[in-house]
C-alpha positions in Angstrom: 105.2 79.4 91.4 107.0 77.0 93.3 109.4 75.9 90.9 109.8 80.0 89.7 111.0 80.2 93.2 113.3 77.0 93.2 114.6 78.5 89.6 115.3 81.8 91.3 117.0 80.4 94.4 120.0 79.4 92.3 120.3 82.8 90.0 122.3 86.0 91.9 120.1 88.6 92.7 121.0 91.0 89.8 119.8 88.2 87.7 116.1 87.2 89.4 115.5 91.1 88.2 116.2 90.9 85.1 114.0 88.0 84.3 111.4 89.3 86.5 111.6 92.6 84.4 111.1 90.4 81.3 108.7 88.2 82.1 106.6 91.3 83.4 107.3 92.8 80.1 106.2 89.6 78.5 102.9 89.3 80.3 101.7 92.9 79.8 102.2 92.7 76.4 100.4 89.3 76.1 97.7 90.4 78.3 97.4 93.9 77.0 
């Protein structure tokens, strides 16, 4: 989590949410 944060802390804003979108995406799919 840490380094998701660290990761984050150099991306804009705009950007963070669109990973975030994908990755939740990603996980609901693999988890479904």
């Amino acid at each position: 989590m840490i380094t998701t944060y660290i990761l984050y802390g150099s991306l804009t804003s705009s950007d963070v949410l669109e990973i975030s979108q994908e990755l939740d995406t990603l996980l609901n799919e693999h988890f479904a």
